[in-house]
matplotlib code that plots the C-alpha trace (Angstrom):
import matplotlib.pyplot as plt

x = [0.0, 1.4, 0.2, 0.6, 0.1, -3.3, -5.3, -5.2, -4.0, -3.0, -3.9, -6.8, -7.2, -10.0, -12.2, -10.0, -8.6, -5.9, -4.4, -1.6, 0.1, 3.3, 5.1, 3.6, 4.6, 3.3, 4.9, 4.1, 5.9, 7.6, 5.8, 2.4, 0.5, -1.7, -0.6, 0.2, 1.4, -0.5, -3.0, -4.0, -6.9, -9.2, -7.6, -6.2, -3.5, -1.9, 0.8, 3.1, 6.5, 8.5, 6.8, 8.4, 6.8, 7.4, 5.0, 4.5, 3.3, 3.7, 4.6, 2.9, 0.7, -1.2, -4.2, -6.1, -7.4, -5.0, -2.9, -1.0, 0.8, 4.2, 6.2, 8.9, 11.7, 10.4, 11.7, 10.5, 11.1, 11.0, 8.3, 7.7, 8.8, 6.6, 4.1, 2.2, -1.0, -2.0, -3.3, -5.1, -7.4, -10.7, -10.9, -12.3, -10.0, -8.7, -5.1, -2.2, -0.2, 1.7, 3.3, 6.7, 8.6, 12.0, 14.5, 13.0, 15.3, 14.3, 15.8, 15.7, 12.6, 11.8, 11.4, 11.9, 9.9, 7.6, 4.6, 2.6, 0.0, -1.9, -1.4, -4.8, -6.4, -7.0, -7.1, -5.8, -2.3, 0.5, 2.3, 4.3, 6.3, 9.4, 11.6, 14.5, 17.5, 16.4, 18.5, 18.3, 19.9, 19.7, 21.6, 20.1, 22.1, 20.0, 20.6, 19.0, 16.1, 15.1, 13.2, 11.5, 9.3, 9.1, 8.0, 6.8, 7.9, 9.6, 8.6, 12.3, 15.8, 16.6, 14.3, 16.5, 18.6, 20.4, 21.8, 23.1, 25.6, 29.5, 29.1, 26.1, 27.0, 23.6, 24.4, 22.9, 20.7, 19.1, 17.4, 15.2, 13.2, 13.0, 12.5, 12.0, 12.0, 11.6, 9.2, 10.1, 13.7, 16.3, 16.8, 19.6, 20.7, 22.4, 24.4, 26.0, 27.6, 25.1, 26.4, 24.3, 23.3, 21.0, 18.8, 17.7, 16.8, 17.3, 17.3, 18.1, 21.9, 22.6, 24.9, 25.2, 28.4, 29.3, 28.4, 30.4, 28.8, 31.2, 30.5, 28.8, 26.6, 25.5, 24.4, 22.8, 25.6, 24.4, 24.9, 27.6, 30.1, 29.8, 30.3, 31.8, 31.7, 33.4]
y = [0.0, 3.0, 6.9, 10.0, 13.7, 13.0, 16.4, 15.3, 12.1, 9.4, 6.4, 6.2, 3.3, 4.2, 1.3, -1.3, -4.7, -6.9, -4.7, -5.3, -2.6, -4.1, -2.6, 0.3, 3.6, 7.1, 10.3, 14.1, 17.2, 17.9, 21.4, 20.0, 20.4, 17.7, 14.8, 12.7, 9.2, 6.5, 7.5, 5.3, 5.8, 3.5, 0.2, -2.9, -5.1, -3.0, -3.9, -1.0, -2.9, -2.5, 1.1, 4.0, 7.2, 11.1, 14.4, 17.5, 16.0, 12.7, 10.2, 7.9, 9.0, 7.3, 8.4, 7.8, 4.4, 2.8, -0.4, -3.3, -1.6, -2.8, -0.5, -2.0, -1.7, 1.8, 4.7, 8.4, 11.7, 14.0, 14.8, 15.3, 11.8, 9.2, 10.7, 9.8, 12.2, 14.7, 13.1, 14.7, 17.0, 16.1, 14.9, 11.1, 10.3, 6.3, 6.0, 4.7, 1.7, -1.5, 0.3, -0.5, 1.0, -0.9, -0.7, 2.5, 5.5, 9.3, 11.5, 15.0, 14.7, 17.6, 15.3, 11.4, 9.8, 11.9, 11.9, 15.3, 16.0, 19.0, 21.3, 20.3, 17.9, 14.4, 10.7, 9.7, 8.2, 6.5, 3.6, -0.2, 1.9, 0.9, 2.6, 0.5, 0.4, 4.4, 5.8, 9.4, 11.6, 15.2, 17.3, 20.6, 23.0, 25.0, 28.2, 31.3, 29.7, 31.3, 29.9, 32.4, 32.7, 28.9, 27.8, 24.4, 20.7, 17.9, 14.3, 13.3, 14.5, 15.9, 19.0, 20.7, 18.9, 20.4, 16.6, 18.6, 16.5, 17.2, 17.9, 20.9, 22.7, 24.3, 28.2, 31.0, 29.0, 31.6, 30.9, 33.7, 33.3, 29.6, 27.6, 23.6, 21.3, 17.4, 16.6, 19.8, 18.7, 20.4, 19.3, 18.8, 20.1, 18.2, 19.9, 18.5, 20.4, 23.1, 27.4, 29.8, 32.5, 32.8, 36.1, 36.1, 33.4, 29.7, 26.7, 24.3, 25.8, 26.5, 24.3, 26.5, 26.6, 30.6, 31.0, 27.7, 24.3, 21.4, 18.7, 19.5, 19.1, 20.2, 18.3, 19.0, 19.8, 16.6, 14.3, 11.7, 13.3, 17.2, 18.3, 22.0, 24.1, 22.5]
z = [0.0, -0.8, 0.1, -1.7, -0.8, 1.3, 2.1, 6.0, 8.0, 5.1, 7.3, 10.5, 12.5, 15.2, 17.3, 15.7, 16.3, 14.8, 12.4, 10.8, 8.3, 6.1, 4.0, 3.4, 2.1, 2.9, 0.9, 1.7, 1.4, 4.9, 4.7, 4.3, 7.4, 9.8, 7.0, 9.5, 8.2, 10.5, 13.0, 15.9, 18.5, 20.7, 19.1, 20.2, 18.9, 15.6, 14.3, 12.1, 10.1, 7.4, 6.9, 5.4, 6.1, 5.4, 5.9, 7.1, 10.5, 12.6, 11.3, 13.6, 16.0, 18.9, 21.0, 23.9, 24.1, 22.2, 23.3, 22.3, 19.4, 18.2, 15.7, 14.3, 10.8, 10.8, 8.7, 9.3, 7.3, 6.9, 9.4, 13.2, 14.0, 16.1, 18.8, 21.6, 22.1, 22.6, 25.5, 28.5, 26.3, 28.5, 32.0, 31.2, 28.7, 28.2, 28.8, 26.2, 27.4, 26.0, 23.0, 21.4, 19.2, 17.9, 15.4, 13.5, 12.3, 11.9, 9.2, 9.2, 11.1, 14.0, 16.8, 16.9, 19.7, 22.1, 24.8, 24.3, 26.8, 28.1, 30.9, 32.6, 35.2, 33.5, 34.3, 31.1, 31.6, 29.7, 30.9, 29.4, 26.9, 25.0, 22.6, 21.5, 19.3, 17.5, 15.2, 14.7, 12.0, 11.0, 8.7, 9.7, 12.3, 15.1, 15.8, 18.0, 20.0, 22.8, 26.1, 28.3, 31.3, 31.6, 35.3, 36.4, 37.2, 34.9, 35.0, 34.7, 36.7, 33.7, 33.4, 30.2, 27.4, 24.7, 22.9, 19.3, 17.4, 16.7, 13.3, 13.7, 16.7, 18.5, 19.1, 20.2, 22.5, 25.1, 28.6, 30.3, 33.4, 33.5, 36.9, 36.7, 39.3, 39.7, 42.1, 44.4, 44.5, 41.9, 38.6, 36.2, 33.2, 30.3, 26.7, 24.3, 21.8, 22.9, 23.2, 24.3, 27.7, 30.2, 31.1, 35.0, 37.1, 35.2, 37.7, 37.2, 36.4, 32.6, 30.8, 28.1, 26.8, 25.8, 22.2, 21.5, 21.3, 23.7, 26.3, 29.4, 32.4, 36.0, 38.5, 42.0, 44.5, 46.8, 43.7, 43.6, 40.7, 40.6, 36.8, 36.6, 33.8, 31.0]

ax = plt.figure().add_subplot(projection="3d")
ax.plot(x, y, z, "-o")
ax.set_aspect("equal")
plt.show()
């Protein structure tokens, strides 16, 4: 089966069971918004292999109600990569869980794997996922992004990551105002290959690098191994 240059989503799999999708194809231009490749809600037991997908949105996406879903030999760009939600929209909402992604590499594509979910009281959830053996590669270099007046909590340690590769330095990366914590204890910061300033109060410390893009990290002062400033 192949896909070319759908108006909206090119594949929808809602209240569905047993599917399996092999070897398929989907091809849209990168700048063609909400094309999104596969699209999976409320269904149980899909299977996604051997699939090559680009657009101008996910490649995959999953929504609420959806579990039992094994991705695997995937290929995705260019596009936004493979995403979980949005979730959390509306207060009753069916969560997302048993959902595996393996073996699947991202070119050029904005994001690779993600959870997206909304700011807002829910009792959707998300749990039983895997992401195994990714391969992610991008030619493009990012420069002058700026974060500002960014307050709240992260679900991991690791509340801001720069990971830019050797060969396309991220500069001009700039942090205003921004306070994260991980639950009500400090977080960490993590850059690689990442340059940029800070503006006012950024906790947890910048990693930032100057205007120049190298190794580093910063850790909570109680931690184990204490990373200075490279």
């Amino acid at each position: 089966l192949t896909s070319v240059n759908s108006q909206l989503y090119h594949i929808v799999f809602v209240g569905c069971k047993n599917v399996k999708v092999l070897g398929t194809k989907v091809s849209a231009s990168g700048e063609s918004p909400n094309t999104d490749g596969i699209h999976v809600q409320i269904s149980t037991n899909v299977t996604i292999k051997s699939t090559t997908i680009g657009t101008g949105d996910d490649c995959i996406s999953i929504g609420d109600g959806t579990s039992n879903m094994w991705m695997v030999n995937i290929k995705c760009g260019p596009g936004h990569g493979i995403s979980i939600g949005s979730l959390g929209k509306d207060m009753n909402e069916t969560g997302v869980q048993n959902i595996a992604v393996k073996t699947a590499t991202f070119i050029g594509t904005q994001i690779g794997v993600r959870i997206k979910s909304w700011g807002r009281p829910s009792n959707g959830f998300v749990k039983n996922i895997l992401l195994q053996h990714i391969t992610m590669v991008s030619g493009i270099r990012i420069d002058d992004v700026t974060y500002q007046d960014i307050h709240g909590s992260s679900a991991t340690p690791v509340a801001i990551k720069f990971d830019c590769s050797a060969k396309n330095h991220c500069i001009g990366l700039r942090l205003e105002n921004v306070k994260l914590t991980h639950n009500k204890q400090p977080a960490t910061s993590i850059c690689n290959y990442a340059g940029g300033h800070t503006t006012g109060l950024v906790q947890p410390k910048s990693c930032l690098d100057g205007d120049w893009g190298v190794m580093c990290s910063t850790l909570p002062l109680n931690a184990i191994d204490v990373a200075t400033k490279c």
